[in-house]
Residue, then its C-alpha position, 0 to 999 in steps of 0.5 A: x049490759x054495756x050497751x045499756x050502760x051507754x044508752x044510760x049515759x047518752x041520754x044523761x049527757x043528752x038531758x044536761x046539754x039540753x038543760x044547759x041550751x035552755x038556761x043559755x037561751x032564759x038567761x042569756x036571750x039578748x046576747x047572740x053568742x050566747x045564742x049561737x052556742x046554744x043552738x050549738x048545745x041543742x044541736x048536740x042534745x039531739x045528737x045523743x039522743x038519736x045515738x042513744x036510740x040507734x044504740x037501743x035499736x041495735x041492743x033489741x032489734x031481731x038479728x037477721x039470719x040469711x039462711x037462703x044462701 
């Protein structure tokens, strides 16, 4: 159940960083900054979400068993 919970909270924290690029680069646009920190920001973003997919995978994948040695 807790690798659920930071699945949850690793795409909420993914979602409002994207959210924040996004509104840096609307709002902002003329300002390089603003700008570099939101390329900074999206950067982050994809960071949660591939670590929320990795902690996915690991929750569900098979567990692999060597019963050849």
């Amino acid at each position: 159940m807790k690798r659920i919970e930071n699945i949850v909270l690793l795409k909420v924290i993914g979602t409002c960083e994207l959210i924040a690029a996004l509104a840096m680069i609307y709002f902002y646009h003329e300002d390089v900054p603003a700008l570099i920190g939101a390329v900074i920001l999206l950067g982050l973003s994809a960071n949660s979400f591939y670590q929320a997919h990795k902690c996915y995978q690991r929750q569900y994948s098979p567990k692999k068993n060597d019963t050849s040695n």
